[in-house]
C-alpha positions as CSV (number, residue, x, y, z in Angstrom):
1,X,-57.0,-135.8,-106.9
2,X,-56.4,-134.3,-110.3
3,X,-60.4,-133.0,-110.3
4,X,-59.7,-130.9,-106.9
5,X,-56.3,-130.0,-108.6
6,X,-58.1,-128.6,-111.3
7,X,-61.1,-127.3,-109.4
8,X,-58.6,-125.3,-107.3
9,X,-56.9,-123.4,-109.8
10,X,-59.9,-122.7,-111.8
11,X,-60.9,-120.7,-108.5
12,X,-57.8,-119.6,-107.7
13,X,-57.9,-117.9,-111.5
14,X,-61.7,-117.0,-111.0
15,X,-60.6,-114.5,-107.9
16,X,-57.5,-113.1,-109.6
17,X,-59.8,-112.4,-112.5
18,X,-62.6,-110.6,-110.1
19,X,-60.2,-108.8,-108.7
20,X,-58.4,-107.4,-111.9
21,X,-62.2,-106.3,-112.8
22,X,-63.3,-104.6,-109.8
23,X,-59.8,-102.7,-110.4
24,X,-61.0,-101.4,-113.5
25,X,-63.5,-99.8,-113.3
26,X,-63.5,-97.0,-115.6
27,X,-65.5,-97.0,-119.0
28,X,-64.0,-97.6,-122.0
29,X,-65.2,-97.2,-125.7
30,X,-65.6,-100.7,-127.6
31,X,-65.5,-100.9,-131.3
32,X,-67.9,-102.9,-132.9
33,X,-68.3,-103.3,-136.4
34,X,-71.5,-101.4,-136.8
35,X,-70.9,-98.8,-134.4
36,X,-69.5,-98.3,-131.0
37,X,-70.4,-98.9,-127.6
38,X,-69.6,-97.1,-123.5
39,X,-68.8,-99.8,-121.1
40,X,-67.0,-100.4,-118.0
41,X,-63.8,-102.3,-117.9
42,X,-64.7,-104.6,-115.5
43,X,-68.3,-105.9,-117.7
44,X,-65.4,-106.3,-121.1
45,X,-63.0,-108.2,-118.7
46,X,-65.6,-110.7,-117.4
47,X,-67.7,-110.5,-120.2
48,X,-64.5,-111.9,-122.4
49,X,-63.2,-114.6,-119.8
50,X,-67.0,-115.7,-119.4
51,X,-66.7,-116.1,-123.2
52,X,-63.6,-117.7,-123.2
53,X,-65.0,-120.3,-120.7
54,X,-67.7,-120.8,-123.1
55,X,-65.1,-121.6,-126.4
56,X,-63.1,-124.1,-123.9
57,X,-66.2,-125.3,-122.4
58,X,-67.5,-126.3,-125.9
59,X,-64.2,-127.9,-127.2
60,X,-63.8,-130.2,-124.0
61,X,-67.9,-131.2,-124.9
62,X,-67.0,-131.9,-128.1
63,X,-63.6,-133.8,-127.7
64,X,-65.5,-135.8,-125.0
65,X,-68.1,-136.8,-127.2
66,X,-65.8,-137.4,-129.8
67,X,-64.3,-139.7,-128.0
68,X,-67.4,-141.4,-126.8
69,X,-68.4,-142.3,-130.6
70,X,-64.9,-143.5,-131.1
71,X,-65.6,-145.8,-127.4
72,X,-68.7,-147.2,-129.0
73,X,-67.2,-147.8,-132.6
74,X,-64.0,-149.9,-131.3
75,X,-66.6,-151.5,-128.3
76,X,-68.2,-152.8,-131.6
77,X,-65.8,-154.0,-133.6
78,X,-64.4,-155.3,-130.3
79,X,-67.3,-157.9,-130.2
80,X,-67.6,-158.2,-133.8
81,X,-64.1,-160.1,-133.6
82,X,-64.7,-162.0,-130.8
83,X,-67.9,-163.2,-132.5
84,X,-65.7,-164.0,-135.9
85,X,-62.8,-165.6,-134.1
86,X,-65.1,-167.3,-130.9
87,X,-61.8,-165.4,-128.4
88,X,-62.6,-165.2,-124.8
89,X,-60.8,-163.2,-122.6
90,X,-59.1,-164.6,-119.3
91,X,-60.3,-163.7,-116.3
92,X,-57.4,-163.6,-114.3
93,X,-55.0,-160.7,-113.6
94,X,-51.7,-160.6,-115.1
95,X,-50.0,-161.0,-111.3
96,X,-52.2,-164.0,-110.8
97,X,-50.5,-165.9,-113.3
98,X,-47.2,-168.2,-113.4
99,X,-44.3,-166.4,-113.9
100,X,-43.3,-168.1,-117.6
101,X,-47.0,-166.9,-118.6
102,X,-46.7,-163.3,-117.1
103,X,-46.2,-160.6,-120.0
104,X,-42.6,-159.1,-120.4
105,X,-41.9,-155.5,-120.4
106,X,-39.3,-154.5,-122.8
107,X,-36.9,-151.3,-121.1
């Protein structure tokens, strides 16, 4: 639910954004560092939120990925243990078990 959440704004912006850009159509003058440059409003405008998708894009790659590593480093030291210590986990669920061997929740 979140996903469609999420897909539905990112649309909802994506339209409110086109339609700030076909507004503006008039050219402007960009300043570049080496010189300057005629364009239309409405290239800049989706020219910088395409960009700006591109910097967010990048940092949700890399945090993912980040995260991945970090996955694969605890999976590791996860087995490691068990290998040291000879632990097993249980199979059963925690509501599958008798009440005096449930875990508590301290509130």
């Amino acid at each position: 639910m979140k996903i469609q959440w999420s897909l539905i704004l990112a649309l909802v912006f994506a339209l409110i954004t086109a339609v700030f850009a076909v507004i503006n159509v008039d050219t402007v003058e960009v300043n570049l560092l080496f010189g300057t440059v005629g364009l239309p409003k409405i290239l800049l405008i989706l020219g910088c939120t395409l960009l700006g998708g591109i910097i967010v894009g990048s940092f949700g790659i890399f945090r993912g990925y980040r995260l991945q590593k970090q996955v694969k480093t605890l999976n590791a030291q996860l087995v490691h243990i068990q290998e040291a210590t000879g632990y097993v986990f249980p199979e059963t669920k925690p509501e599958e078990l008798p009440a005096e061997e449930q875990p508590t929740t301290n509130s």
